[in-house]
BALOBA-1460 file (C-alpha; in Angstrom, 3 decimals):
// residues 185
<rec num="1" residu="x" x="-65.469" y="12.589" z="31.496"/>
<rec num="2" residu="x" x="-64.429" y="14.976" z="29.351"/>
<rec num="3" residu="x" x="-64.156" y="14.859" z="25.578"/>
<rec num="4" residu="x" x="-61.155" y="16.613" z="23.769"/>
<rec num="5" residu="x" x="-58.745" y="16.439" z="20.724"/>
<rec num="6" residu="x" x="-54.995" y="17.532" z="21.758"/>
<rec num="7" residu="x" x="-52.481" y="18.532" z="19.531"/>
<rec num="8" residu="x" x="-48.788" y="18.322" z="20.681"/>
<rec num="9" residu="x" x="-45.286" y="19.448" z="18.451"/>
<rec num="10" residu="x" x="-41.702" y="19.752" z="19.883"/>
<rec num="11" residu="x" x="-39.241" y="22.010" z="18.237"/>
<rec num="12" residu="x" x="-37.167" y="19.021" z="17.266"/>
<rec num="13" residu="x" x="-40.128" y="17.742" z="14.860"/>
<rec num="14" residu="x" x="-41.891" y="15.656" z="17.211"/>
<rec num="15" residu="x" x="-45.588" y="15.745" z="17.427"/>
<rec num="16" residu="x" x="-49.114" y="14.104" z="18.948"/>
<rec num="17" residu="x" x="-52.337" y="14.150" z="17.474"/>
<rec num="18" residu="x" x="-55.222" y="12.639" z="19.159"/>
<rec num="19" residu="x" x="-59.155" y="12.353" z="19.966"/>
<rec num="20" residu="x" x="-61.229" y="10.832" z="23.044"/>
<rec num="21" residu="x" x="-61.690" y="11.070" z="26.663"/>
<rec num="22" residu="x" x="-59.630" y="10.492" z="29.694"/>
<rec num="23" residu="x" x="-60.884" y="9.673" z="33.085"/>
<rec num="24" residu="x" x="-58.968" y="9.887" z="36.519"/>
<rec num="25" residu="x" x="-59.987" y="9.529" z="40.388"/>
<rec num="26" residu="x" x="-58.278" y="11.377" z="42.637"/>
<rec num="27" residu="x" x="-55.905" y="13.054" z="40.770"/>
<rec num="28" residu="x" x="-52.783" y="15.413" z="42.326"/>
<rec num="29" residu="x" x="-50.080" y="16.561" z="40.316"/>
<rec num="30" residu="x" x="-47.139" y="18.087" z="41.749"/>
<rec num="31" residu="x" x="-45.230" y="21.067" z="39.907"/>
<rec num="32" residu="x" x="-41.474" y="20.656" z="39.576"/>
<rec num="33" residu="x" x="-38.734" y="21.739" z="37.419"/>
<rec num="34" residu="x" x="-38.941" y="18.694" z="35.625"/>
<rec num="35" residu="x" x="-42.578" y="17.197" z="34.635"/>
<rec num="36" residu="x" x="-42.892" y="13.636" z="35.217"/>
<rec num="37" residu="x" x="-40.479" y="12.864" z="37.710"/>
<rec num="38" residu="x" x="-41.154" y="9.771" z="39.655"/>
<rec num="39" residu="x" x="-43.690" y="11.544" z="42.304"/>
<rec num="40" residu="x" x="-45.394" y="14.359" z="40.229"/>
<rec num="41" residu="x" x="-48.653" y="12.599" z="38.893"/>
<rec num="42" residu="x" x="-50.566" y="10.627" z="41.128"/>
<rec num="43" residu="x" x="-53.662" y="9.038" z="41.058"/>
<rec num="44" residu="x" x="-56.568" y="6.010" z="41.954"/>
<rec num="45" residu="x" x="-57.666" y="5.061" z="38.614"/>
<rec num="46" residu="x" x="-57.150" y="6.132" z="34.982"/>
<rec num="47" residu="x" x="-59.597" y="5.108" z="32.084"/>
<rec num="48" residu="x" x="-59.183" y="6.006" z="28.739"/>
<rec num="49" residu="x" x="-61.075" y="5.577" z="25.447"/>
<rec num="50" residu="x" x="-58.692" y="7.447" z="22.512"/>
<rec num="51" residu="x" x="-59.169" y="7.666" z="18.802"/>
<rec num="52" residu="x" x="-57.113" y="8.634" z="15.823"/>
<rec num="53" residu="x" x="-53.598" y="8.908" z="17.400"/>
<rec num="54" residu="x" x="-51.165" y="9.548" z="15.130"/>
<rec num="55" residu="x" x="-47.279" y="10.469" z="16.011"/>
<rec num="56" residu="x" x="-44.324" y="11.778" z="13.848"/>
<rec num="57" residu="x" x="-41.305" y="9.766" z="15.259"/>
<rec num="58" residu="x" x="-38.665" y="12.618" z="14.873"/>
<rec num="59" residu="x" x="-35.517" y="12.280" z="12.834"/>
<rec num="60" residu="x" x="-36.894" y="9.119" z="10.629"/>
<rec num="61" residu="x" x="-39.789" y="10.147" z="8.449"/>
<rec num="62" residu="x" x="-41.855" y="7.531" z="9.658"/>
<rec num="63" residu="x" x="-45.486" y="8.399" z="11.052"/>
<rec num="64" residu="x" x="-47.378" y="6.273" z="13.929"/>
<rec num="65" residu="x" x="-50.791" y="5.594" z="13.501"/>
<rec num="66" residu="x" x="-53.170" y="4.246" z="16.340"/>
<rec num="67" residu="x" x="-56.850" y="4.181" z="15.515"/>
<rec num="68" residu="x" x="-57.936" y="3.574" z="18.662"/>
<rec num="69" residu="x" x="-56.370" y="3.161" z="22.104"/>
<rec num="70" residu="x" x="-58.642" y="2.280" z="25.356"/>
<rec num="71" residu="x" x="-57.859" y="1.617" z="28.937"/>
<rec num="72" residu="x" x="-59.808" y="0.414" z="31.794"/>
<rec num="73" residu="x" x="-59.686" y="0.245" z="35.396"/>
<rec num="74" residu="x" x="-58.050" y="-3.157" z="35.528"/>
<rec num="75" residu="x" x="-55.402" y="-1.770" z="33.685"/>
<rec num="76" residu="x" x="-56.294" y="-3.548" z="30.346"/>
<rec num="77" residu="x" x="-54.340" y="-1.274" z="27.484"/>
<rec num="78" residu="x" x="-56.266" y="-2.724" z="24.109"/>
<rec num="79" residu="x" x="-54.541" y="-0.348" z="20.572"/>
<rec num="80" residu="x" x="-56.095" y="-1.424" z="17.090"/>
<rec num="81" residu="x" x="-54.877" y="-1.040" z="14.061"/>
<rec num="82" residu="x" x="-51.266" y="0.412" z="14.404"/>
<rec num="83" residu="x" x="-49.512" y="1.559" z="11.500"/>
<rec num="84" residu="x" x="-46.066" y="2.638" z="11.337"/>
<rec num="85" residu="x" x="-46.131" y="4.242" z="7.596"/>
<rec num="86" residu="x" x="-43.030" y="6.347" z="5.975"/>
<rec num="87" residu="x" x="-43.470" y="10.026" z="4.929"/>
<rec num="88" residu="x" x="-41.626" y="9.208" z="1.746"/>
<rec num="89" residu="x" x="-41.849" y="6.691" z="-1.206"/>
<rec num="90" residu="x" x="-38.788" y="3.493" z="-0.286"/>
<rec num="91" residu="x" x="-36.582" y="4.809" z="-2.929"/>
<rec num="92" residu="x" x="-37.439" y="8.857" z="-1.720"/>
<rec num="93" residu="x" x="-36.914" y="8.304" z="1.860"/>
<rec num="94" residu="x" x="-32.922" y="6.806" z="1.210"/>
<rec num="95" residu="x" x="-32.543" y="9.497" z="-1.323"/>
<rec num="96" residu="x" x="-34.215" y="11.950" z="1.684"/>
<rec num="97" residu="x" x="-31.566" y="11.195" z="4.313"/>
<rec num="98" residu="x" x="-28.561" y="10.935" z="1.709"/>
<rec num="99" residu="x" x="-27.255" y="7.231" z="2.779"/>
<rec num="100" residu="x" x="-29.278" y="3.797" z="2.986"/>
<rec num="101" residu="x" x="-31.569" y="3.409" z="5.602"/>
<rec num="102" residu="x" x="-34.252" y="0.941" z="6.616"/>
<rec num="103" residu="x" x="-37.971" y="2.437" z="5.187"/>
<rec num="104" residu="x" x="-40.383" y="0.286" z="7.281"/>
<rec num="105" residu="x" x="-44.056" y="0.033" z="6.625"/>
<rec num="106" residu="x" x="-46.201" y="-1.841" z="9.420"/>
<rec num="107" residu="x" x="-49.346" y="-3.186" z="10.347"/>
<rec num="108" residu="x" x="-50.159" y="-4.416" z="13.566"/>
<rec num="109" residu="x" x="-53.791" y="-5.557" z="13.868"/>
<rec num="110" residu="x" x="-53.598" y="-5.131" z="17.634"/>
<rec num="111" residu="x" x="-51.655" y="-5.179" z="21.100"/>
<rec num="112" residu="x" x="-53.010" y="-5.953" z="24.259"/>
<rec num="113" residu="x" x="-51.223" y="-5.298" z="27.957"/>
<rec num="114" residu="x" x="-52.970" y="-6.824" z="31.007"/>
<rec num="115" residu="x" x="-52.294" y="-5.496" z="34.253"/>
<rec num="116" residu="x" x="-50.554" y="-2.156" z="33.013"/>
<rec num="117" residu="x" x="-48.926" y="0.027" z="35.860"/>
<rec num="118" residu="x" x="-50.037" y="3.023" z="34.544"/>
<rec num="119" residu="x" x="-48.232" y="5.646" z="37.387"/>
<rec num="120" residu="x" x="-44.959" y="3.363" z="35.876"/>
<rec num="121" residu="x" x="-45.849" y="4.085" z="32.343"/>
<rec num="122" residu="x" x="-45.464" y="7.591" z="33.466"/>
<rec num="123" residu="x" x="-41.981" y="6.997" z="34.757"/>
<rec num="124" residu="x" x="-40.634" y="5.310" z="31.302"/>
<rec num="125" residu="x" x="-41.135" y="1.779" z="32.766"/>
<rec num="126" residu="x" x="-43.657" y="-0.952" z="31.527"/>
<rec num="127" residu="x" x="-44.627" y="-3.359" z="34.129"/>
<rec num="128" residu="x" x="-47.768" y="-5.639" z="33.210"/>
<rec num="129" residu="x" x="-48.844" y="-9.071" z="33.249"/>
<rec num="130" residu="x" x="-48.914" y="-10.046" z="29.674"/>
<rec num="131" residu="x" x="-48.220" y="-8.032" z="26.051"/>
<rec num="132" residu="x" x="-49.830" y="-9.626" z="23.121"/>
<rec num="133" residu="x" x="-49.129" y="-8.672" z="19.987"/>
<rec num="134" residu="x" x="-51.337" y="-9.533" z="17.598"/>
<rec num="135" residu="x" x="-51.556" y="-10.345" z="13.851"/>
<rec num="136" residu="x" x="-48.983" y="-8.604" z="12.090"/>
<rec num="137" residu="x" x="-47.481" y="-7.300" z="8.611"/>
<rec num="138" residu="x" x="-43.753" y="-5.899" z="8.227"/>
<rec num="139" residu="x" x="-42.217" y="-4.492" z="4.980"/>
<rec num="140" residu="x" x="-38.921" y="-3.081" z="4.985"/>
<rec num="141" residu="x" x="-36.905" y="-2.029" z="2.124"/>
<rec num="142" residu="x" x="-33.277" y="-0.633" z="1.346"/>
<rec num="143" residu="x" x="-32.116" y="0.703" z="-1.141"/>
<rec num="144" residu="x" x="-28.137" y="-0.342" z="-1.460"/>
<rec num="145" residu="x" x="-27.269" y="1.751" z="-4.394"/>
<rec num="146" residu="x" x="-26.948" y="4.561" z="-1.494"/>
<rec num="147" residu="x" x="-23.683" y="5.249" z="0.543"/>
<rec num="148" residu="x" x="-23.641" y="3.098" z="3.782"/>
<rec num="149" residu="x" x="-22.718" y="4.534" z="7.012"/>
<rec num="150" residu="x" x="-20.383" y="2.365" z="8.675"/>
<rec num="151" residu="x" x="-20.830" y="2.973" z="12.148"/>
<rec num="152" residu="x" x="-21.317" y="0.076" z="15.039"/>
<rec num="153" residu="x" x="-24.406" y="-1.975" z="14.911"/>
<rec num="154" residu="x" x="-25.198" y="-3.519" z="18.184"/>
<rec num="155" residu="x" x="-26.590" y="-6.722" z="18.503"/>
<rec num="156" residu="x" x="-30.130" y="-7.477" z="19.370"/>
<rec num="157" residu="x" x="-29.307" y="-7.868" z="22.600"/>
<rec num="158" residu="x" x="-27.150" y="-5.069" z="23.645"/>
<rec num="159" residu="x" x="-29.887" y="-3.116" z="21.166"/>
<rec num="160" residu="x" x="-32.462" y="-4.555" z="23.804"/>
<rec num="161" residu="x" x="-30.496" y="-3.049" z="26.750"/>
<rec num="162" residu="x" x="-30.014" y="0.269" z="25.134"/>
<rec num="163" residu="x" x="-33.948" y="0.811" z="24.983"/>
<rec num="164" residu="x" x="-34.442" y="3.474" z="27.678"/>
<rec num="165" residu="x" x="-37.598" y="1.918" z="28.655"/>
<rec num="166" residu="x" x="-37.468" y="-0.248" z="31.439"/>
<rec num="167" residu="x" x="-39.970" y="-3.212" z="30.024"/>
<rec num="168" residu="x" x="-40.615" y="-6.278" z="32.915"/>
<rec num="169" residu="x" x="-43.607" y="-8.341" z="32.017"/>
<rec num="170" residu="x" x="-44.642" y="-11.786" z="32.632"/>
<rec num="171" residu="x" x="-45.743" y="-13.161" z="29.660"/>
<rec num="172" residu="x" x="-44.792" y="-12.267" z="25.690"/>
<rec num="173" residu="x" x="-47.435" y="-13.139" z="23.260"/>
<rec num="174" residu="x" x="-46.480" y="-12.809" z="19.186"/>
<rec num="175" residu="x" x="-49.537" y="-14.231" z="17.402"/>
<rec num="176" residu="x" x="-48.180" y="-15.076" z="13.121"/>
<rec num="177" residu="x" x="-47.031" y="-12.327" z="11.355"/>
<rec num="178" residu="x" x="-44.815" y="-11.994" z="8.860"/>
<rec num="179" residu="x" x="-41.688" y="-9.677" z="8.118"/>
<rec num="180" residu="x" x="-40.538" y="-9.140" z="4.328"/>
<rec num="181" residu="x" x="-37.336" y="-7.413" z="3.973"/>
<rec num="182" residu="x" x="-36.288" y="-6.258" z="0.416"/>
<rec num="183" residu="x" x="-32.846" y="-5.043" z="-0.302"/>
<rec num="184" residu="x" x="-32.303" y="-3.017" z="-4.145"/>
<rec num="185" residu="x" x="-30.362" y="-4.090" z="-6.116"/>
């Protein structure tokens, strides 16, 4: 096991901070035009114990926090203390992009997968026994004094399908949390 910190930034804004060690067994990777195609990476078992993670989502001025990220053999994924935070103050982030936007500032006290496919996580697709989210706080504010872009808004549903993740899991967990959504004025 190797400790490391790795830095990551895409030209599109993009990037991936993050601290702690990664453990495979038996790993082959195969080089191809396109990384992570669905037989590139392959490998026995994957543990990892990860620390400080924090992402810039691009295009949204909103940061991802993760203070720490482990997974086991079993395939137990365990994240504490997730934060989804804005770059901006509510009424600088509208004012930022130039029409009114959702600012959302999260805390998730945890999330738990059982049973992870990790070689699937790889391909885009999360297949596990059980996701738990745990305790959780969500603020979101807009500001309406802003022009509003009046474009099609799907549904949750068809929003749900449009997710280019392919998510099959057994059982949903959602332990209380609560959501606070403030519109101004």
């Amino acid at each position: 096991m190797i400790h490391s910190s790795i830095a990551y930034e895409k030209t599109t804004g993009g990037q991936l901070k993050l601290n702690g060690n990664i453990e495979t067994d038996k790993l082959k990777i195969g080089i191809t035009d396109s990384l992570f195609s669905n037989n590139d990476i392959h490998f026995k078992t994957l543990t990892c114990a990860l620390t400080d993670i924090h992402s810039v989502i691009p295009g949204t001025y909103q940061d991802i926090q993760i203070k720490k990220l482990d997974i086991d053999q079993k395939g137990t994924l365990k994240a504490t203390s997730l934060k989804i935070i804005p770059q901006y103050d509510k009424f600088e982030m509208g004012q930022k992009i130039g029409h009114q936007t959702d600012v959302v500032d999260a805390t998730i006290s945890g999330i738990t997968i059982t049973r992870l496919d990790i070689i699937k996580c790889l391909q885009q697709k999360i297949i596990a026994e059980q996701i738990w989210i745990k305790e959780s706080n969500f603020y979101i504010f807009r500001d309406r004094r802003l022009p509003r872009i009046s474009a099609y808004k799907p549904l949750p549903v068809a929003f749900l399908k449009s997710i280019s993740i392919h998510i099959r899991v057994h059982h949903f967990k959602v332990s209380k949390s609560t959501l606070l959504f403030e519109q101004f004025p």
